[in-house]
ROZA-555452 format. One record per residue (C-alpha): residue number from 1; residue in three letters; chain; x, y, z. Coordinates in nm, 2 decimals. Layout:
<nodes>
+-----+------+------+--------+--------+--------+
! pos ! code ! unit !     px !     py !     pz !
+-----+------+------+--------+--------+--------+
! NUM !  Ala !    A !      X !      Y !      Z !
...
+-----+------+------+--------+--------+--------+
</nodes>
This chain:
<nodes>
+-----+------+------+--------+--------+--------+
! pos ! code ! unit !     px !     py !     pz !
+-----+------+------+--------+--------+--------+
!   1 !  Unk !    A !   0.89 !   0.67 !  -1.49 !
!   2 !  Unk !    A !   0.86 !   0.70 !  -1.11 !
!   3 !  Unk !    A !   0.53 !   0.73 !  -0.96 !
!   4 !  Unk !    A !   0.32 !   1.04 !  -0.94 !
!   5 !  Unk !    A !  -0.06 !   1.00 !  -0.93 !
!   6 !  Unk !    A !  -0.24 !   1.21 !  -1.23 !
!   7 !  Unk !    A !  -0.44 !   1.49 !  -1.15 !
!   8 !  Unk !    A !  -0.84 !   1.36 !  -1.24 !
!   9 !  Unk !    A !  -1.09 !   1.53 !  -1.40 !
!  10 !  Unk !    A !  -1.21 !   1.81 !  -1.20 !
!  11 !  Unk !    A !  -1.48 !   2.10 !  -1.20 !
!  12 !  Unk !    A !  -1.38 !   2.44 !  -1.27 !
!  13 !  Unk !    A !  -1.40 !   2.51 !  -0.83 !
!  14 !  Unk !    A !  -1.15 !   2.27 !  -0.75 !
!  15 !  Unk !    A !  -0.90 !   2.41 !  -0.99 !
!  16 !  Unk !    A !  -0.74 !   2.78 !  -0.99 !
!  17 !  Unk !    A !  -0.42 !   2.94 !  -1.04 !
!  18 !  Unk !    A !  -0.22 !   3.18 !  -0.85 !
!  19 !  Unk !    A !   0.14 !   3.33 !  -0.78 !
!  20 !  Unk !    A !   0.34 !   3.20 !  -0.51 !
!  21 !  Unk !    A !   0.61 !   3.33 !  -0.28 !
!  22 !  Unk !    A !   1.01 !   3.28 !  -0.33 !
!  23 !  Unk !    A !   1.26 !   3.33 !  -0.11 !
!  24 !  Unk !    A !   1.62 !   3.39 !  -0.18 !
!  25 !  Unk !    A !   1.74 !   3.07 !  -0.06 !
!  26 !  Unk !    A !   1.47 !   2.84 !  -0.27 !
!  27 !  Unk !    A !   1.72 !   2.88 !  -0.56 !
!  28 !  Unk !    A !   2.05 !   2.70 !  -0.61 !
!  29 !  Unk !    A !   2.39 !   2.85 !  -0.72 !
!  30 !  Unk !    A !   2.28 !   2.69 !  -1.09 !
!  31 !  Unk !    A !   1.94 !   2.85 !  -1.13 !
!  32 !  Unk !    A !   1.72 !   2.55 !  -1.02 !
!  33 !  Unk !    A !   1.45 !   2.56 !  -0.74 !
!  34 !  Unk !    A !   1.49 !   2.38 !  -0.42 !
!  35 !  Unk !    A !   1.26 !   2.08 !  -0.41 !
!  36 !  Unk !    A !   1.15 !   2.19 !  -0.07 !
!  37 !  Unk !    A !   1.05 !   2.52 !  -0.17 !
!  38 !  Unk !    A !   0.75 !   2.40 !  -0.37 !
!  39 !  Unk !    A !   0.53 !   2.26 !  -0.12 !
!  40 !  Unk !    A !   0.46 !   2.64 !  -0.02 !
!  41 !  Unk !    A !   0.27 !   2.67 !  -0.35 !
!  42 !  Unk !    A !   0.01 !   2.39 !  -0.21 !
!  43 !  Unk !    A !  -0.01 !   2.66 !   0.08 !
!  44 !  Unk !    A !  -0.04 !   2.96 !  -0.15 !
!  45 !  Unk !    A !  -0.29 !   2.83 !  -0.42 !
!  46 !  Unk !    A !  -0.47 !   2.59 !  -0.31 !
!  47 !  Unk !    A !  -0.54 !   2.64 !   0.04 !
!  48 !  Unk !    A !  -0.56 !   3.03 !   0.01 !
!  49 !  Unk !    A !  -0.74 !   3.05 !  -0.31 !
!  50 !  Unk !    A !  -1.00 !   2.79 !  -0.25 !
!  51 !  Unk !    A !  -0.98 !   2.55 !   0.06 !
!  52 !  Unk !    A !  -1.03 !   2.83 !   0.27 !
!  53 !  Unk !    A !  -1.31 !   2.96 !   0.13 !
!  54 !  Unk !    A !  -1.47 !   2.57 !   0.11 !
!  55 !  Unk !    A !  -1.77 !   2.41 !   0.30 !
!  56 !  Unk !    A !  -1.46 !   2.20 !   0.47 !
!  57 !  Unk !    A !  -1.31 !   2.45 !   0.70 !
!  58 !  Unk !    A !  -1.66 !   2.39 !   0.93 !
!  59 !  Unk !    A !  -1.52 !   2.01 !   0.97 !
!  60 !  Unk !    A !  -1.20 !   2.22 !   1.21 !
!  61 !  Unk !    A !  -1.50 !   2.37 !   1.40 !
!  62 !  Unk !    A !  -1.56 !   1.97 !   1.52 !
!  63 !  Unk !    A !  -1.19 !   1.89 !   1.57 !
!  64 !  Unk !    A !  -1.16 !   1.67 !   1.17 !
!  65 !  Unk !    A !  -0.84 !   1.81 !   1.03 !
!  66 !  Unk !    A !  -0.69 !   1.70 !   0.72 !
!  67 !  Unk !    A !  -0.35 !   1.53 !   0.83 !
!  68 !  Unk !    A !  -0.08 !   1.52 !   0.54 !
!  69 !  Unk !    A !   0.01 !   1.09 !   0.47 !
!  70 !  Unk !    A !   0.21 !   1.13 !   0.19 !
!  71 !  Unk !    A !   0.43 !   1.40 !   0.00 !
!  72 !  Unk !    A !   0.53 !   1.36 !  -0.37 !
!  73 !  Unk !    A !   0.74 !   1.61 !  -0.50 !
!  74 !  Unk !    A !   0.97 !   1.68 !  -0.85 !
!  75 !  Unk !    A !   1.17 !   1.96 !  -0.93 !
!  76 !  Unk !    A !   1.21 !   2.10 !  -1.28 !
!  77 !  Unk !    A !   1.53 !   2.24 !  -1.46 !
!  78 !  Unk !    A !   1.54 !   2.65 !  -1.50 !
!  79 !  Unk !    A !   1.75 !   2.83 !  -1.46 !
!  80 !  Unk !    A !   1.52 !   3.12 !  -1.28 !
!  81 !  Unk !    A !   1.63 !   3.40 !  -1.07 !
!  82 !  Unk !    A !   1.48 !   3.52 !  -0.68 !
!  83 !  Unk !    A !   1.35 !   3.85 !  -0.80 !
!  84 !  Unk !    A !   0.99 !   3.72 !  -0.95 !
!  85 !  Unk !    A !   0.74 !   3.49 !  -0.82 !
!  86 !  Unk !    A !   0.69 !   3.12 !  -0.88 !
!  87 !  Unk !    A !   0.36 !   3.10 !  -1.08 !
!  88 !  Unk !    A !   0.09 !   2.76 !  -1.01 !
!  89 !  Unk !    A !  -0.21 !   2.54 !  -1.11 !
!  90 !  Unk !    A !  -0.39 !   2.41 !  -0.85 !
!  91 !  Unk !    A !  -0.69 !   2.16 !  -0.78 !
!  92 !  Unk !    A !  -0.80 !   1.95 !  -0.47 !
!  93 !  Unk !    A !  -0.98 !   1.59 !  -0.48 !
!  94 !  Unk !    A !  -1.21 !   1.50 !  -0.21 !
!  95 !  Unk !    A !  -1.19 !   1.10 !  -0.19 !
!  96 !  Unk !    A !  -1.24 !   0.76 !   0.01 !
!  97 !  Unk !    A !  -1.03 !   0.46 !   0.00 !
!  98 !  Unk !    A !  -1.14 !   0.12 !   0.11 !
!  99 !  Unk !    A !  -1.04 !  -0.17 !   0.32 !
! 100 !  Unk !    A !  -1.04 !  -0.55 !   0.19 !
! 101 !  Unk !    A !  -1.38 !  -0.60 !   0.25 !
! 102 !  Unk !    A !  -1.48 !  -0.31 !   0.03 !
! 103 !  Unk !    A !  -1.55 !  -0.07 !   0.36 !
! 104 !  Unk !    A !  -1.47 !   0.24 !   0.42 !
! 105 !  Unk !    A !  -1.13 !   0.28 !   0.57 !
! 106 !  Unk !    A !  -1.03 !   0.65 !   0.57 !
! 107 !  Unk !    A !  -1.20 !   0.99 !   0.36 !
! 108 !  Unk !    A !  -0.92 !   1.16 !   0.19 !
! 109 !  Unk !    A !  -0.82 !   1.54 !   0.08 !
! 110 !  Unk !    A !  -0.56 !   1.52 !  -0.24 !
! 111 !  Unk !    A !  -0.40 !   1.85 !  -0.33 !
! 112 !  Unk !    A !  -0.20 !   1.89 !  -0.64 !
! 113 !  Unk !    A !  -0.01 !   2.18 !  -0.76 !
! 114 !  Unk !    A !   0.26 !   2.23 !  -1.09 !
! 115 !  Unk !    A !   0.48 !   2.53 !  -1.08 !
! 116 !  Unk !    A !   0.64 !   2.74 !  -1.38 !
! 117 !  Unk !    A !   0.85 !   3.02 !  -1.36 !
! 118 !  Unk !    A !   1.02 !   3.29 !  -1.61 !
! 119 !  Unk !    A !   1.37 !   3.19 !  -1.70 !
! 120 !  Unk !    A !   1.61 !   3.39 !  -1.56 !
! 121 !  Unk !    A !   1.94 !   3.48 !  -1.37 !
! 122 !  Unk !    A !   1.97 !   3.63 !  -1.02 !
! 123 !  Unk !    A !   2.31 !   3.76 !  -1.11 !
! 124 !  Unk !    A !   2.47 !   3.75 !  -1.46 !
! 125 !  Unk !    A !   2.35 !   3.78 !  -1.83 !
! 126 !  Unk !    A !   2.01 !   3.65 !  -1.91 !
! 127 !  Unk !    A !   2.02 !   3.29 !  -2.01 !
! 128 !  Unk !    A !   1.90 !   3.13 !  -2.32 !
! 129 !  Unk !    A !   1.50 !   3.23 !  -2.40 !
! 130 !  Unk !    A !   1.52 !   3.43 !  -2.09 !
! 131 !  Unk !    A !   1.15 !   3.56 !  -2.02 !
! 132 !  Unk !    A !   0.98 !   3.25 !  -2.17 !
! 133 !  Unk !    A !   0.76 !   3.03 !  -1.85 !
! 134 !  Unk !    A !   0.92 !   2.67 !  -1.77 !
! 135 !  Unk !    A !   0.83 !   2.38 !  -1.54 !
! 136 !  Unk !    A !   1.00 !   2.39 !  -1.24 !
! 137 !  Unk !    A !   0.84 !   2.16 !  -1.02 !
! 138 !  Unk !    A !   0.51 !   1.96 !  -0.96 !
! 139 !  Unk !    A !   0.36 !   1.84 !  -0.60 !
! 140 !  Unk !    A !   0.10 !   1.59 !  -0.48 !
! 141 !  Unk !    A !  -0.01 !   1.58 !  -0.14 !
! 142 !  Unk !    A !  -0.24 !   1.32 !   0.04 !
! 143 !  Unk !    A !  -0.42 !   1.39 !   0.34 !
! 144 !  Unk !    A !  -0.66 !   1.17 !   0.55 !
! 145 !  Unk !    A !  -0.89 !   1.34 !   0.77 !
! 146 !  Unk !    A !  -0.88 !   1.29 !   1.15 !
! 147 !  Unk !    A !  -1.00 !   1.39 !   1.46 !
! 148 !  Unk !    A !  -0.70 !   1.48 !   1.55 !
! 149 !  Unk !    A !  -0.73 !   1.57 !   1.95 !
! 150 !  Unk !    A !  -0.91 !   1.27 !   1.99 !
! 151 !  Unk !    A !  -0.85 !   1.00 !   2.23 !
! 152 !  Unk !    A !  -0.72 !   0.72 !   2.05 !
! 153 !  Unk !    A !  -1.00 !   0.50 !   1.87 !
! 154 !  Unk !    A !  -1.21 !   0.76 !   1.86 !
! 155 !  Unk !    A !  -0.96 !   0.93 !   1.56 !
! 156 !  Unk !    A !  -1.10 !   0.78 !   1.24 !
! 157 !  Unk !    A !  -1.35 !   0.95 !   1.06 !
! 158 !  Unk !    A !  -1.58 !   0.78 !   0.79 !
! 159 !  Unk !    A !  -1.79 !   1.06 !   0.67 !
! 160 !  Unk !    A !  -1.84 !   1.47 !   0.60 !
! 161 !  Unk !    A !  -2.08 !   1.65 !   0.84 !
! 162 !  Unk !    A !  -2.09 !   1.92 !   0.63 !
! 163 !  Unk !    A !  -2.39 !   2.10 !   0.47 !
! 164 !  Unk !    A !  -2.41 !   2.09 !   0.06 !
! 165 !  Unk !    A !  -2.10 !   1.82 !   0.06 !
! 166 !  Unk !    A !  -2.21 !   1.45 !   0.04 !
! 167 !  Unk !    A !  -2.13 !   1.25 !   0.36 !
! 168 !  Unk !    A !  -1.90 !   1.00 !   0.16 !
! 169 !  Unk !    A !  -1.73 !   1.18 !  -0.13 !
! 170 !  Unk !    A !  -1.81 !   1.00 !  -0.41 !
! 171 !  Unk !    A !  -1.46 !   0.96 !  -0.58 !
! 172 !  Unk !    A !  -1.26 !   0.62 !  -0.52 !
! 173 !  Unk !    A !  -0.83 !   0.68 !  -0.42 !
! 174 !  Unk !    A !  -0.63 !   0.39 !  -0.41 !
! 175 !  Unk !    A !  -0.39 !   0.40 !  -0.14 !
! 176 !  Unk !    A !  -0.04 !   0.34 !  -0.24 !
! 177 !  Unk !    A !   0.17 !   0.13 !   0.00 !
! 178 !  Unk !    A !   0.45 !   0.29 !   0.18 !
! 179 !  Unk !    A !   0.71 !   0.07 !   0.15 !
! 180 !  Unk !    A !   0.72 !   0.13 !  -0.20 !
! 181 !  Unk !    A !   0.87 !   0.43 !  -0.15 !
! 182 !  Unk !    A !   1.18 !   0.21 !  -0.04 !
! 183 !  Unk !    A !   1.25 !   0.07 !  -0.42 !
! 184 !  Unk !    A !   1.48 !   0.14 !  -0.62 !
! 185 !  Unk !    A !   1.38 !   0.34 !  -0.90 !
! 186 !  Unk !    A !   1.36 !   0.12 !  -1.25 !
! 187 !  Unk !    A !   1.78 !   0.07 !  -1.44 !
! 188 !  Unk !    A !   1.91 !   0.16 !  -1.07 !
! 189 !  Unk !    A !   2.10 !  -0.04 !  -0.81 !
! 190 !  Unk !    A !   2.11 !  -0.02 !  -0.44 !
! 191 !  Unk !    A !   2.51 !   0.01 !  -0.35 !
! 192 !  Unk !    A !   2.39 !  -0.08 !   0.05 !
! 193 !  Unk !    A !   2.28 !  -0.50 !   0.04 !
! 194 !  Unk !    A !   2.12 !  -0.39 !   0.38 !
! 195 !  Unk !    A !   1.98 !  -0.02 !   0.53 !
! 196 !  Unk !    A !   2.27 !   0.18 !   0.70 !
! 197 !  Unk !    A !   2.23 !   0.34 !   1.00 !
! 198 !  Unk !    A !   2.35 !   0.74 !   1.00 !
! 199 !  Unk !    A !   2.59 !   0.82 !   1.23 !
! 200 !  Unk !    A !   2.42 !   1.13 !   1.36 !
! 201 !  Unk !    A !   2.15 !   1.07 !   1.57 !
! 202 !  Unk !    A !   1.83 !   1.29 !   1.56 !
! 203 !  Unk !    A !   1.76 !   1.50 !   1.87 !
! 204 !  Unk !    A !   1.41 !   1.69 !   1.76 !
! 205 !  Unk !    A !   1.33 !   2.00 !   1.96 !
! 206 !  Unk !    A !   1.04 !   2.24 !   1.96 !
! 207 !  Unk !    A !   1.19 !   2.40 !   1.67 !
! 208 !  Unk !    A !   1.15 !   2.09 !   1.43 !
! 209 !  Unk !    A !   0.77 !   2.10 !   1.57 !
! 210 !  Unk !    A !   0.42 !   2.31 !   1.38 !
! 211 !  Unk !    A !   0.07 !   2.35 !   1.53 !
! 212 !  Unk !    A !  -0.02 !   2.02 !   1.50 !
! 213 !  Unk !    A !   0.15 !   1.93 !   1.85 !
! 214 !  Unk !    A !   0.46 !   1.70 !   1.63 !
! 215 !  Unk !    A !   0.76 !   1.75 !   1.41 !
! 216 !  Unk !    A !   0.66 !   1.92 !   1.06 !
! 217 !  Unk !    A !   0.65 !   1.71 !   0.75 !
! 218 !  Unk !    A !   0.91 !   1.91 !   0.61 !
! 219 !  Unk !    A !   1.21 !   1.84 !   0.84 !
! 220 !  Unk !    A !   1.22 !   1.48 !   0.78 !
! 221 !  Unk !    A !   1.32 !   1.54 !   0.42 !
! 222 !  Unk !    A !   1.51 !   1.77 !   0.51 !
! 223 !  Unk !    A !   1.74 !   1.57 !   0.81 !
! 224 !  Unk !    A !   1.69 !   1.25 !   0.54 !
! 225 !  Unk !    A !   1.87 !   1.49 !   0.27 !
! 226 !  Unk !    A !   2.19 !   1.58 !   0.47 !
! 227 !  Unk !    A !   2.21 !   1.18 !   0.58 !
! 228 !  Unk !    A !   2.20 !   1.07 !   0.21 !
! 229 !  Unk !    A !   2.52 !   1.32 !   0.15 !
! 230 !  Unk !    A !   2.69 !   1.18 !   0.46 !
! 231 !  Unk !    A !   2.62 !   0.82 !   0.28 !
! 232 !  Unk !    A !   2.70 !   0.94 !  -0.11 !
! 233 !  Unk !    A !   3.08 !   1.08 !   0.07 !
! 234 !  Unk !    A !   3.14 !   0.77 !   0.31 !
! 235 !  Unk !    A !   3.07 !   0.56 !  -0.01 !
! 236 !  Unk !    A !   3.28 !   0.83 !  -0.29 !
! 237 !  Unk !    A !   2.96 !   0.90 !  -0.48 !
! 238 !  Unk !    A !   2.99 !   1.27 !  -0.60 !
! 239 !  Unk !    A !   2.81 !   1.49 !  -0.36 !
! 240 !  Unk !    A !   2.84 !   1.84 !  -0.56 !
! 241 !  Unk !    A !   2.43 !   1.70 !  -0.65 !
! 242 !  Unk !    A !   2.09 !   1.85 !  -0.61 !
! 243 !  Unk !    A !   1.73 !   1.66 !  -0.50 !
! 244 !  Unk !    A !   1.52 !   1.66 !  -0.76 !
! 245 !  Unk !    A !   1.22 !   1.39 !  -0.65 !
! 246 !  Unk !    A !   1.09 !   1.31 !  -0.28 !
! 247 !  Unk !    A !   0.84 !   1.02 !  -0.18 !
! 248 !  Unk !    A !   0.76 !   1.01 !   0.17 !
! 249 !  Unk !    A !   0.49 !   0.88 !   0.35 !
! 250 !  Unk !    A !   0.39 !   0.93 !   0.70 !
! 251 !  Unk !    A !   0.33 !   0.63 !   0.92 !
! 252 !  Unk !    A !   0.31 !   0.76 !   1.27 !
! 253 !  Unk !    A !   0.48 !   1.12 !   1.40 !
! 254 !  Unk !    A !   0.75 !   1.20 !   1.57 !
! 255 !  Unk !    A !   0.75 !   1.48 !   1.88 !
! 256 !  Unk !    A !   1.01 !   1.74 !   2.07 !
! 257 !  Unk !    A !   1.18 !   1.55 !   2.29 !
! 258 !  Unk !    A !   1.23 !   1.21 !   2.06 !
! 259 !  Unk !    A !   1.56 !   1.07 !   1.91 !
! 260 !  Unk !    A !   1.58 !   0.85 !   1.65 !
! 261 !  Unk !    A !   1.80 !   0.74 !   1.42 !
! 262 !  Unk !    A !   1.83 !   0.75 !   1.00 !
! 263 !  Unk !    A !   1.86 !   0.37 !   0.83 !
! 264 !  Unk !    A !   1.93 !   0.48 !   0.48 !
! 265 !  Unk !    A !   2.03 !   0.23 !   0.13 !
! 266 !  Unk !    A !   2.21 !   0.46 !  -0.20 !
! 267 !  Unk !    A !   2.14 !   0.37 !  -0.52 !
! 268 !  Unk !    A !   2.30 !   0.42 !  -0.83 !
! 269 !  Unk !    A !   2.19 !   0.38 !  -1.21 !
! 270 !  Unk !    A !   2.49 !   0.53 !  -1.30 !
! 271 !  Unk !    A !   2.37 !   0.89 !  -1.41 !
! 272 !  Unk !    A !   2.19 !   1.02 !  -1.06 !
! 273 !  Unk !    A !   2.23 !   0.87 !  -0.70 !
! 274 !  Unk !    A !   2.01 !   0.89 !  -0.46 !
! 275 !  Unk !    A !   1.87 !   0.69 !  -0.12 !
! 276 !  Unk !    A !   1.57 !   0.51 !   0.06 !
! 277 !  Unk !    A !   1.49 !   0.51 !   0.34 !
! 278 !  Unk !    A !   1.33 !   0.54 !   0.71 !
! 279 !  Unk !    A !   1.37 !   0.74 !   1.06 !
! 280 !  Unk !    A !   1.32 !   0.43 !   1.32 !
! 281 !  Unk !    A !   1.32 !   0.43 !   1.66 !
! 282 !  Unk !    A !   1.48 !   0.28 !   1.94 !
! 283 !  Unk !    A !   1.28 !  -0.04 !   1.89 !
! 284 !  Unk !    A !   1.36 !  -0.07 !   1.48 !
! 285 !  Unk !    A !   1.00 !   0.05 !   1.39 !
! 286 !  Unk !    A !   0.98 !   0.28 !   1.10 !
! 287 !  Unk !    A !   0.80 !   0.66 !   1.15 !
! 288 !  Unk !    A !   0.80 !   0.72 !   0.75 !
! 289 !  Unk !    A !   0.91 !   0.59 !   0.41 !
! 290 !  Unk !    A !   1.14 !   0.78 !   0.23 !
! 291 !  Unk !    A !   1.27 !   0.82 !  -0.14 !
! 292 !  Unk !    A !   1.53 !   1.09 !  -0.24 !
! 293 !  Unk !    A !   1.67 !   1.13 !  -0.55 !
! 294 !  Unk !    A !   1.96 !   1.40 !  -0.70 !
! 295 !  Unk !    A !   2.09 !   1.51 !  -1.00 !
! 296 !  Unk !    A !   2.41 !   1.66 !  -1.11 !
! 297 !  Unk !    A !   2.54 !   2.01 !  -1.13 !
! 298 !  Unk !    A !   2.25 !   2.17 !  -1.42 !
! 299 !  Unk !    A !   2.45 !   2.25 !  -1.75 !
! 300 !  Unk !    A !   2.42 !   2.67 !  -1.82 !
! 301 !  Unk !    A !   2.18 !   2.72 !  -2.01 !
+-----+------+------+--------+--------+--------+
</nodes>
């Protein structure tokens, strides 16, 4: 079992459950969604149903945003069709983690989501219990909150102005390391001894960019996605595959106007393939931590 952190136990206003959208290409040509496509339910439940609505929103009036750290994602099987909407649970965790010394080191806002949807076809005859609600796909997302227009040093922020919220959220998150992301996952084997460097080299432009002034979370994963083909054909691996999980956390972003490259390793264990690894730059130093895995071609069901 790979790591995903459990959802705790949470009162009833930091839990709720919504639709969310679907777009025709967040389906596959066998029926599965797009591991991508599910971080818009963290968008459409829990920030739109509750976060925006919370106390917290007066902590953007001061400049503290919640910056995203780390993305976990899994995709389910289906099949399911583009013509109905992705239905989601939702909560949200306010947190702190601690240094060494048992100090506060950074205050934390943990978002979780899991998605169902109706099985069905876009095109063809209904599959098998067509109708019936399945799992297609789960998310975490970690945030730490920063002053994120601040000059640096003055970026960290230790505890919640906020009316009718404690100023140091009571619940304890232990921070999971990056570089664990770069593991292989448990009966697999790396194929790489050492990290590869792609061939392609990443030119990001104001299109790989969001409002936060830097590139979106999202287009690592997705640049680190079309590398990890480019490694599964150099090495003959089948690439006729799907992602079905993501790790990646965030160490420092990138912005329009960088290049860098994509040191990747494949791993095997002989039923799925997949890759670690980080986009460095010039000087070798790692912006993230990246774990993608695939699956096959799904069976019709």
């Amino acid at each position: 079992m790979e790591w995903f952190p459990d959802e705790p136990a949470l009162p009833d206003e930091q839990r709720t459950v919504g639709p969310s959208s679907l777009r025709y290409e967040d389906v596959s040509q066998d029926g599965r969604l797009m591991l991508l496509a599910l971080p818009h339910s963290i968008g459409d439940v829990v920030w739109q149903r509750m976060l925006v609505h919370h106390p917290v929103q007066q902590l953007a009036r001061g400049g503290v945003i919640p910056i995203l750290t780390r993305f976990v994602i899994e995709g389910g099987d289906g099949p399911l069709g583009v013509r109905g909407p992705l239905n989601a649970s939702g909560c949200f965790q306010l947190a702190h983690s601690t240094d060494e010394r048992g100090e506060v080191k950074h205050l934390h806002l943990n978002l979780w989501t899991r998605v169902t949807a109706q099985r069905s076809r876009t095109y063809g005859p209904p599959p098998e219990r067509a109708g019936e609600p399945d799992f297609v796909g789960r998310v975490f997302a970690e945030h730490v909150w920063t002053r994120l227009f601040a000059p640096p040093g003055q970026r960290a922020v230790k505890r919640l102005d906020v009316p009718g919220l404690p100023a140091l959220p009571p619940d304890s998150w232990q921070v999971r390391r990056f570089e664990a992301a770069l593991e292989a996952p448990a009966g697999a084997k790396f194929l790489d001894a050492e990290p590869v460097i792609d061939p392609a080299e990443v030119v990001f432009g104001l299109g790989h960019t969001d409002s936060n002034q830097h590139v979106n979370s999202l287009v690592y994963p997705r640049l680190f996605h079309d590398a990890a083909l480019r490694r599964f054909a150099a090495l003959r691996l089948e690439t006729q595959v799907l992602a079905r999980r993501l790790e990646i956390g965030y160490r420092k972003p990138c912005f329009a106007g960088q290049r860098a490259r994509i040191a990747l390793r494949a791993f095997s264990d002989g039923k799925r393939v997949g890759a670690t690894g980080s986009f460095v730059a010039e000087d070798g130093k790692p912006y993230n931590f990246i774990h993608m895995s695939f699956n096959a071609a799904a069976r019709s069901a």
